[in-house]
PANUTOR-360796 format. One record per residue: residue number from 0; residue in one letter; z, y, x of N, C-alpha, C, CB in turn. Coordinates in Angstrom, 3 decimals, decimal comma, padded with zeros to 6 digits, always signed. Glycine has a CB too. Layout:
<pts>
+-----+------+----------+----------+----------+----------+----------+----------+----------+----------+----------+----------+----------+----------+
| pos | code |       nZ |       nY |       nX |      caZ |      caY |      caX |       cZ |       cY |       cX |      cbZ |      cbY |      cbX |
+-----+------+----------+----------+----------+----------+----------+----------+----------+----------+----------+----------+----------+----------+
| NUM |    a |        Z |        Y |        X |        Z |        Y |        X |        Z |        Y |        X |        Z |        Y |        X |
...
+-----+------+----------+----------+----------+----------+----------+----------+----------+----------+----------+----------+----------+----------+
</pts>
This chain:
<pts>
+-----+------+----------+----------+----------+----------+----------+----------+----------+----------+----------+----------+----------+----------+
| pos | code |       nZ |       nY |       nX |      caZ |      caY |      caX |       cZ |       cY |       cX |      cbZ |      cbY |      cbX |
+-----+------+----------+----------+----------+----------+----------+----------+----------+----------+----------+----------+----------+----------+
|   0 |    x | -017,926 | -014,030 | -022,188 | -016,530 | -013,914 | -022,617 | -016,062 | -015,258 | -023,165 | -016,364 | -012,792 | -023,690 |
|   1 |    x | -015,018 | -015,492 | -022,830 | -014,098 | -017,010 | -023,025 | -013,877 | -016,577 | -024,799 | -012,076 | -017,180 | -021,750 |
|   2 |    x | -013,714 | -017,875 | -025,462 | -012,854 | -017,784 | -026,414 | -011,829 | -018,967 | -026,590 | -013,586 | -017,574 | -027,507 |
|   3 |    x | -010,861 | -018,469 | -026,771 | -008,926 | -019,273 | -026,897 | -008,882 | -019,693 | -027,778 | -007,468 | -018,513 | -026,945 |
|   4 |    x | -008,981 | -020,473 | -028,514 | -008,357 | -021,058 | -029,631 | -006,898 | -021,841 | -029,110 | -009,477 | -022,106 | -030,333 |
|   5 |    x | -006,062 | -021,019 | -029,885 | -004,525 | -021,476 | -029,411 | -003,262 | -020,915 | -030,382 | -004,231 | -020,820 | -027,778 |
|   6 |    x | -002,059 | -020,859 | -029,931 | -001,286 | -020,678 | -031,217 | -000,307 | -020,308 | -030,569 | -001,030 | -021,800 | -032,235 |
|   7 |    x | +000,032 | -018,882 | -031,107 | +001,646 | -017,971 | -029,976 | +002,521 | -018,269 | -029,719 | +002,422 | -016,958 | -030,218 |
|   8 |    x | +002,679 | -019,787 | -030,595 | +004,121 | -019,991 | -030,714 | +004,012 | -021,839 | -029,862 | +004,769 | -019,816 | -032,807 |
|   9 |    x | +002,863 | -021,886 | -029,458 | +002,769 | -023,215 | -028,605 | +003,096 | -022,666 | -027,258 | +001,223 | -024,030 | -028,625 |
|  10 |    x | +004,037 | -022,967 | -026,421 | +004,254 | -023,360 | -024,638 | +002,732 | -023,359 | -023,915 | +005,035 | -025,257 | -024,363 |
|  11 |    x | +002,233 | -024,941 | -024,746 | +001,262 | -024,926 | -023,448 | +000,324 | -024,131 | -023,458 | +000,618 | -026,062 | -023,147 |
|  12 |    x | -000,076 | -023,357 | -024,760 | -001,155 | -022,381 | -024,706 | -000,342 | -021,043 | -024,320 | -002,030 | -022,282 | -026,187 |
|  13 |    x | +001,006 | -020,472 | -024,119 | +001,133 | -019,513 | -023,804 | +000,964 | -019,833 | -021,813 | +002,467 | -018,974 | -024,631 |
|  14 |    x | +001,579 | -021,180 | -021,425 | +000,952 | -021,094 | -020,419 | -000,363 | -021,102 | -019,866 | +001,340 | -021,610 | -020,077 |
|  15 |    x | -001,270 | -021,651 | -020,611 | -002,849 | -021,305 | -020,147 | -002,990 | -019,898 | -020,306 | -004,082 | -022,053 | -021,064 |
|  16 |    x | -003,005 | -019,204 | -021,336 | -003,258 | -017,377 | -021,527 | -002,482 | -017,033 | -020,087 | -002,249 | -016,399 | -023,290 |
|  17 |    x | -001,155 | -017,639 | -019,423 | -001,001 | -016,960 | -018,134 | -001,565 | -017,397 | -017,300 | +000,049 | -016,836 | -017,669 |
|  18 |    x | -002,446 | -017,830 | -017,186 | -003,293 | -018,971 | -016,233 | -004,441 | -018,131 | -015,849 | -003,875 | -020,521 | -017,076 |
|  19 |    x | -004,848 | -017,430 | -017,234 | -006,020 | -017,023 | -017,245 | -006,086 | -015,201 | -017,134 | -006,613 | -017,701 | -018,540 |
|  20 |    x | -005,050 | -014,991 | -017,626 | -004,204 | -013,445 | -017,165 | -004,399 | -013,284 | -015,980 | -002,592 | -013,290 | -017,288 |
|  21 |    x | -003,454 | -014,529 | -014,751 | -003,510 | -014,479 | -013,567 | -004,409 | -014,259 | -012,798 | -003,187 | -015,165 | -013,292 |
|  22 |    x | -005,499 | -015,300 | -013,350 | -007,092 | -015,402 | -012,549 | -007,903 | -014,121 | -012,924 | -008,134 | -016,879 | -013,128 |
|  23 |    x | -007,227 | -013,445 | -014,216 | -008,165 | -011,666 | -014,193 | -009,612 | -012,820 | -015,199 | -008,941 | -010,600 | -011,506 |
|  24 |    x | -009,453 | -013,856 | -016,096 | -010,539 | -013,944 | -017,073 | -010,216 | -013,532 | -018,074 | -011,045 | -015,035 | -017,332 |
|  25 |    x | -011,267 | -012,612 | -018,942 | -011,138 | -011,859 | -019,769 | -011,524 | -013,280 | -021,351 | -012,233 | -010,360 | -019,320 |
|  26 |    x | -010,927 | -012,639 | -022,153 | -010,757 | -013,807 | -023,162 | -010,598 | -013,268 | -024,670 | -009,403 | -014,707 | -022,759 |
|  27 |    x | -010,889 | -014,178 | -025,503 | -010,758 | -013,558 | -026,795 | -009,597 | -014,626 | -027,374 | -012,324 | -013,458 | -027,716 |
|  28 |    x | -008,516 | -014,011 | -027,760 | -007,821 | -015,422 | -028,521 | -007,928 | -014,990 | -030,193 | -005,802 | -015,733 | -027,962 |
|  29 |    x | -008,189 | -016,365 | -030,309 | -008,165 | -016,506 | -032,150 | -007,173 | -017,484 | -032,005 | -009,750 | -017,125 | -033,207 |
|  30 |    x | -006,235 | -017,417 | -033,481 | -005,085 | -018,047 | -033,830 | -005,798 | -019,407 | -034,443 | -004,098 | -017,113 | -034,870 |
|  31 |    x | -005,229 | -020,449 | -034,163 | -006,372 | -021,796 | -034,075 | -005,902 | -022,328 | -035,873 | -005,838 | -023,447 | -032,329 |
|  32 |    x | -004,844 | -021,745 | -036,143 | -004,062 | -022,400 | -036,886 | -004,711 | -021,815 | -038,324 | -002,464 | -022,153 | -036,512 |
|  33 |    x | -004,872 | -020,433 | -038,197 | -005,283 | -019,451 | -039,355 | -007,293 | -019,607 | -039,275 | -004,487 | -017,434 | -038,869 |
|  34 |    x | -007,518 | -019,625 | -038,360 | -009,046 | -019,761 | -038,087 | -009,458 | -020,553 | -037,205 | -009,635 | -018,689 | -037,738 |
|  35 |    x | -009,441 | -022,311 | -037,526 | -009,679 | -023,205 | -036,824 | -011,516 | -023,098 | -036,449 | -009,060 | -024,470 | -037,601 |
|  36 |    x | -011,920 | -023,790 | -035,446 | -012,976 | -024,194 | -034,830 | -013,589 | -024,436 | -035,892 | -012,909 | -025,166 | -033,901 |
|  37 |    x | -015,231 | -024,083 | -036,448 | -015,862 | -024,984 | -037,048 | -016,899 | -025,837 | -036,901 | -016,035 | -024,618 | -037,698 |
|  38 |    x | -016,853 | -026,749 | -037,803 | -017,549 | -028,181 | -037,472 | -018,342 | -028,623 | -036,286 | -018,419 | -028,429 | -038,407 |
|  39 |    x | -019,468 | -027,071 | -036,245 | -020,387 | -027,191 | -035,526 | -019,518 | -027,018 | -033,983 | -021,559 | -026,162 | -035,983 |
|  40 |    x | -018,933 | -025,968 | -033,927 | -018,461 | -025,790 | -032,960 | -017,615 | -026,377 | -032,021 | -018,221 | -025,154 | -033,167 |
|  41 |    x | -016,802 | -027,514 | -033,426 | -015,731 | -028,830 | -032,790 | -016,622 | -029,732 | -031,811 | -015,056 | -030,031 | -034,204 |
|  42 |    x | -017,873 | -029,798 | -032,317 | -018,759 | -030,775 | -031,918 | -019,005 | -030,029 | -030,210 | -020,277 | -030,909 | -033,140 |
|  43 |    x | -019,420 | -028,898 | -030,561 | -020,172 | -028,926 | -029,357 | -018,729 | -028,542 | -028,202 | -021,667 | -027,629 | -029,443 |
|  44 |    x | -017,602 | -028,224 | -028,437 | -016,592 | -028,135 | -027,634 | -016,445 | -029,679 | -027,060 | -015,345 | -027,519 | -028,405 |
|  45 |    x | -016,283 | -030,633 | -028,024 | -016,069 | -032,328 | -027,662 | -017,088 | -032,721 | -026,825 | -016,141 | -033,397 | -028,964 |
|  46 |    x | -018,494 | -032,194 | -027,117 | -019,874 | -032,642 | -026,645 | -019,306 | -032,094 | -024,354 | -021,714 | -031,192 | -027,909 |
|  47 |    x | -019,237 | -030,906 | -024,814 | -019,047 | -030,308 | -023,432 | -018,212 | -030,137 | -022,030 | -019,039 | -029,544 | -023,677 |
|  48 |    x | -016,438 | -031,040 | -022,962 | -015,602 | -031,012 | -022,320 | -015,679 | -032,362 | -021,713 | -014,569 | -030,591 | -022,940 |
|  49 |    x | -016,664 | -033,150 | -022,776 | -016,677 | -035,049 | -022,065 | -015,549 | -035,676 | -022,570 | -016,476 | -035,325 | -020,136 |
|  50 |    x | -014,514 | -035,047 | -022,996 | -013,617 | -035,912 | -024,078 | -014,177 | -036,753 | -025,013 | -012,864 | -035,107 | -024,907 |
|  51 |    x | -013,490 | -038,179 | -024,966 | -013,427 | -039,275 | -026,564 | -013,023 | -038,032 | -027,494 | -011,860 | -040,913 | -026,664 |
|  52 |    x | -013,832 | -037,924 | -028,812 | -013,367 | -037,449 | -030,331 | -011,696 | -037,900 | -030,440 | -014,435 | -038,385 | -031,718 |
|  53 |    x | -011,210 | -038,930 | -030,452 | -009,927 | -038,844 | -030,494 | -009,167 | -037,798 | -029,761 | -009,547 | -039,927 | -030,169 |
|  54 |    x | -009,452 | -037,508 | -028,557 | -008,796 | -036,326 | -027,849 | -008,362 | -035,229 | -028,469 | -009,538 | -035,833 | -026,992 |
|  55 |    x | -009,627 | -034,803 | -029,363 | -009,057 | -033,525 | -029,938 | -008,250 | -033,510 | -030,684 | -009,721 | -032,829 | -030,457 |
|  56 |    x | -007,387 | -034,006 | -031,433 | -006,162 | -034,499 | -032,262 | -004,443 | -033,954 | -030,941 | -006,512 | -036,848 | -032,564 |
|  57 |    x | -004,244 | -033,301 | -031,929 | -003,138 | -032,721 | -031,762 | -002,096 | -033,755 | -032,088 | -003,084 | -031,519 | -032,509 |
|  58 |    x | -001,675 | -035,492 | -030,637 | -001,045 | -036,193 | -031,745 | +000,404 | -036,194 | -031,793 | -001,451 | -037,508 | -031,758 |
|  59 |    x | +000,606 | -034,794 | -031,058 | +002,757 | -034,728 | -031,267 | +002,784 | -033,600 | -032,293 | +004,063 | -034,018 | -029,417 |
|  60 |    x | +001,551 | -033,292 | -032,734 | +001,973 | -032,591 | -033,473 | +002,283 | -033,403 | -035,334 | +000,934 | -031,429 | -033,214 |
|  61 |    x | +003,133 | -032,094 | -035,707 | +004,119 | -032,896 | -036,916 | +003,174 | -033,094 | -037,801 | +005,464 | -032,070 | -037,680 |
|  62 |    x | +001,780 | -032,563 | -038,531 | +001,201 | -033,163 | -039,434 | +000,529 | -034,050 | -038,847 | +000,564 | -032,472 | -040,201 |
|  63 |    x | -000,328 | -034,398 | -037,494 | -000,501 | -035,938 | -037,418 | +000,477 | -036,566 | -037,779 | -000,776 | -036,467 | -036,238 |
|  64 |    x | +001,791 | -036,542 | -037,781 | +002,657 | -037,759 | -038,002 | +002,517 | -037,569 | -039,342 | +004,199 | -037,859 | -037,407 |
|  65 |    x | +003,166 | -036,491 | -040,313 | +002,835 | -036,972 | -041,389 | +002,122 | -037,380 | -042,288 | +003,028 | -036,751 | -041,636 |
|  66 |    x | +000,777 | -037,207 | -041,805 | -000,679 | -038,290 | -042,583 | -000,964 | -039,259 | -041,987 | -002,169 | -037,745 | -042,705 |
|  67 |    x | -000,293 | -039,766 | -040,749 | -000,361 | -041,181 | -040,193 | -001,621 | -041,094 | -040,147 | +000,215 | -042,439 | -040,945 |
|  68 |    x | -002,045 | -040,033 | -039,489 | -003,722 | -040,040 | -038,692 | -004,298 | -041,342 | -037,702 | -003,764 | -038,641 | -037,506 |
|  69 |    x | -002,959 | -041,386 | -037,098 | -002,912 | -042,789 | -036,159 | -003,394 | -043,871 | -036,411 | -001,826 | -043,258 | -035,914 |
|  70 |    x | -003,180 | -044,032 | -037,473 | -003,449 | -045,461 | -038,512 | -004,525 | -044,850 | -039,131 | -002,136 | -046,049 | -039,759 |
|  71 |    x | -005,276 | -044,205 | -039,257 | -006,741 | -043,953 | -040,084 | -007,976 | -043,918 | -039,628 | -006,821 | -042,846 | -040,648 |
|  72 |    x | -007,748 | -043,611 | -038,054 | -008,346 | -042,649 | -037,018 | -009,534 | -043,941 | -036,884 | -007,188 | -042,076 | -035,386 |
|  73 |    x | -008,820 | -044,864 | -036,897 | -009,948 | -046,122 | -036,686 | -010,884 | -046,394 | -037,501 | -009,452 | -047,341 | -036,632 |
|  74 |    x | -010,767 | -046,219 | -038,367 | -011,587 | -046,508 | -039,668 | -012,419 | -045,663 | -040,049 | -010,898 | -046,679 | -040,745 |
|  75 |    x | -012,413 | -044,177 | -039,823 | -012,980 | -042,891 | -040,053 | -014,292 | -042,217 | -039,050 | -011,751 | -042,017 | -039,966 |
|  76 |    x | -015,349 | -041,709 | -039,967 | -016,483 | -041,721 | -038,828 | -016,114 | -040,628 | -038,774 | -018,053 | -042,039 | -038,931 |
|  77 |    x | -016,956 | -040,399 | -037,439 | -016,774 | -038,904 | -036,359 | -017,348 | -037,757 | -037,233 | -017,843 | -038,944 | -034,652 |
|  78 |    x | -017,987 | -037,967 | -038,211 | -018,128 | -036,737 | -039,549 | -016,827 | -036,777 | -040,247 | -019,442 | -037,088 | -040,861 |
|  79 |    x | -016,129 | -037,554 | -040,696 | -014,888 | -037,407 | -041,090 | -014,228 | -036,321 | -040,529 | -014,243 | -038,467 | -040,888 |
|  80 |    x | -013,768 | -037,140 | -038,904 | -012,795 | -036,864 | -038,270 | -012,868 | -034,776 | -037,785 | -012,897 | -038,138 | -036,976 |
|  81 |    x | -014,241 | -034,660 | -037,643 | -014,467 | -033,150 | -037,495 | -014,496 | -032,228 | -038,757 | -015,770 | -032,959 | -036,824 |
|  82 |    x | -014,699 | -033,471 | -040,070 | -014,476 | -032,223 | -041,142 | -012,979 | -032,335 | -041,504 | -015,492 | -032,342 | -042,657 |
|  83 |    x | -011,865 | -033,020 | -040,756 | -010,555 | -033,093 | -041,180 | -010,187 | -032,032 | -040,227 | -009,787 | -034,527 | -041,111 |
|  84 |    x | -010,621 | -031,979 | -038,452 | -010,015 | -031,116 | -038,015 | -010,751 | -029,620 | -038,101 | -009,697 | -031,592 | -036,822 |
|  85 |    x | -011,929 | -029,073 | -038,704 | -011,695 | -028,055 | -038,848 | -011,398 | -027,371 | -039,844 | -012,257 | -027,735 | -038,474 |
|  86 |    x | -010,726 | -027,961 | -040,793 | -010,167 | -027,721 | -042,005 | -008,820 | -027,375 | -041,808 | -010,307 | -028,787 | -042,876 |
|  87 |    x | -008,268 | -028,058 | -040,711 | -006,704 | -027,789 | -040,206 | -006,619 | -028,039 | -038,855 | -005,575 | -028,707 | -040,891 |
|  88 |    x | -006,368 | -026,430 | -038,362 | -006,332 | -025,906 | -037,131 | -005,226 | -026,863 | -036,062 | -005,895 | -024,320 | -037,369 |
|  89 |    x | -003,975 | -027,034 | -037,019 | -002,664 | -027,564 | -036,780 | -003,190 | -029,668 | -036,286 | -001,494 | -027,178 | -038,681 |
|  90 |    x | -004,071 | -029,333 | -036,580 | -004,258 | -031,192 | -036,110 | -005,069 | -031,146 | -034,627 | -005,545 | -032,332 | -037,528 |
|  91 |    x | -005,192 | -030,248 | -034,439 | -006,649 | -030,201 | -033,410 | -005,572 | -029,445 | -032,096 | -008,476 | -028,820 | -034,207 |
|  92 |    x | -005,709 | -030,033 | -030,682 | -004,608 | -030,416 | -029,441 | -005,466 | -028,915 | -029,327 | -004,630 | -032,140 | -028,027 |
|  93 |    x | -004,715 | -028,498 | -028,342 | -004,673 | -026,861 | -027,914 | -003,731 | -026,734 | -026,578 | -003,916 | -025,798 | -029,290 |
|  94 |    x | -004,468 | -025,906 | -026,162 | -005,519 | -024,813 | -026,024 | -006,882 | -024,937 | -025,958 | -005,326 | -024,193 | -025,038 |
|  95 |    x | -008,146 | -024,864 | -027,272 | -009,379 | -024,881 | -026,817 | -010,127 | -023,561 | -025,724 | -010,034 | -025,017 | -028,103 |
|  96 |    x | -010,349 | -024,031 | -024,961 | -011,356 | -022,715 | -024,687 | -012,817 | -023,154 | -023,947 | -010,502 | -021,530 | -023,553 |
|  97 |    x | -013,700 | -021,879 | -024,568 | -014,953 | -022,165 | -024,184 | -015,931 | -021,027 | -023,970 | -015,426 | -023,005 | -025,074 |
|  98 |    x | -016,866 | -021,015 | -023,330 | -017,472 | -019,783 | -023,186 | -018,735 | -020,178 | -023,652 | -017,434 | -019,139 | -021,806 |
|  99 |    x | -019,378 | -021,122 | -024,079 | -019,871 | -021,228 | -024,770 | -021,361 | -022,538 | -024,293 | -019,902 | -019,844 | -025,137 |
| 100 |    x | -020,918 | -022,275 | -022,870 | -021,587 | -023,383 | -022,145 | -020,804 | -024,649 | -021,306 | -022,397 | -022,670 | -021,187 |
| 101 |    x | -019,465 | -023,848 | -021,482 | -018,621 | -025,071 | -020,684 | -017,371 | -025,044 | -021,827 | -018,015 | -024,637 | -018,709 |
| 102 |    x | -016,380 | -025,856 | -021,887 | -015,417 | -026,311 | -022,498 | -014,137 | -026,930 | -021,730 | -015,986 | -027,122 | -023,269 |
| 103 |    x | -013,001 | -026,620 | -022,366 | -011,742 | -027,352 | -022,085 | -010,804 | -027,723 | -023,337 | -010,940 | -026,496 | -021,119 |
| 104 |    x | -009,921 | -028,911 | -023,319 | -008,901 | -029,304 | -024,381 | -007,981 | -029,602 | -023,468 | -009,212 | -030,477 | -025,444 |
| 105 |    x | -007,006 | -028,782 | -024,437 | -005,247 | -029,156 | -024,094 | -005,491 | -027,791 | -022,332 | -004,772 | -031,960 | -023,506 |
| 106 |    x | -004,197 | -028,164 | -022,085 | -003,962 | -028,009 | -020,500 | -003,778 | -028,524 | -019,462 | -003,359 | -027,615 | -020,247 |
| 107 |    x | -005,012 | -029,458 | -018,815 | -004,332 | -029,880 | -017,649 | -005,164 | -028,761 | -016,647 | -004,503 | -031,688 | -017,289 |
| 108 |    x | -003,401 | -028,630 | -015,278 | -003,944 | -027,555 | -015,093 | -005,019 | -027,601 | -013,920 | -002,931 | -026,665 | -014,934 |
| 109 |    x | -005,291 | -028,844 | -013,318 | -006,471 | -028,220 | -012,286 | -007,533 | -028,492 | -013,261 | -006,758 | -029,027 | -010,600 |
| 110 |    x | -008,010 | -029,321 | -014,451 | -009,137 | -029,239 | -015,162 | -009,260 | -027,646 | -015,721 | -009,076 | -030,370 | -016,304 |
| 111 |    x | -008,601 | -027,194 | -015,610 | -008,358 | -025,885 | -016,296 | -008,866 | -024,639 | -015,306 | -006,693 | -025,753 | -016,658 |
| 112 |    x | -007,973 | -025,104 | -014,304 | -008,308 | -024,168 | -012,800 | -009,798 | -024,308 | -012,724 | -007,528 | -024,851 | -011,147 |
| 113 |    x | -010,525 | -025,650 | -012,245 | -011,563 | -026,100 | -012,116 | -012,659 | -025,146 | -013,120 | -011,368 | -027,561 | -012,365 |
| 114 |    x | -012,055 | -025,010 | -014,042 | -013,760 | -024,471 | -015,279 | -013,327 | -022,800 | -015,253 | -013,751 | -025,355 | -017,792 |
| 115 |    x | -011,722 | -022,877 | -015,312 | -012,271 | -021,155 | -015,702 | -011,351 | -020,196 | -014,967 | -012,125 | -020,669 | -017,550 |
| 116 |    x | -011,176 | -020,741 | -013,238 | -010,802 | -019,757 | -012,160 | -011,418 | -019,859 | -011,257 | -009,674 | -019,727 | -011,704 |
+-----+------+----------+----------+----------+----------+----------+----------+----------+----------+----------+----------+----------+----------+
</pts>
């Protein structure tokens, strides 16, 4: 079973949930915002999808801008940066999903098609 980490009121994760509706994969969504990813789990989602650690940063979203993450991001080790985003769901790019051996961030959609249709 997949699990969603995503947020009802984001576009691109309501379009992945139809992505995955469509294709008939069964899924668990957790609200990313109220019960973000933890530590361990940020890791091994980043470890699996092959994303740079910067990736997972949510950076249009409005609290990156307002802690000027942008400007910190450099300076901060990758223990930092995973105990900042699973502390706040709202910094971390979405839609995660993972089944627990494979991984995806954000939506692009044939990387998306590719892992979980």
């Amino acid at each position: 079973m997949n699990t969603f980490y995503g947020y009802k009121k984001c576009s691109t994760c309501r379009k992945a949930e139809k992505a995955l509706e469509k294709a008939g994969c069964d899924y668990t969504f957790v609200d990313i915002t109220l019960q973000p990813p933890s530590k361990a789990e940020l890791k091994r989602i980043q470890t699996q999808s092959g994303l740079p650690l910067r990736k997972l940063f949510n950076t249009s979203g409005e609290l990156y801008k307002l802690l000027r993450i942008k400007d910190k991001v450099g300076t901060m080790s990758d223990e930092q940066i995973f105990d900042m985003l699973s502390q706040n769901g709202r910094l971390i790019k979405r839609p995660l999903v993972t089944d627990g051996k494979h991984s995806t961030v954000g939506f692009d959609d044939a990387v998306f098609r590719a892992a979980w249709m």
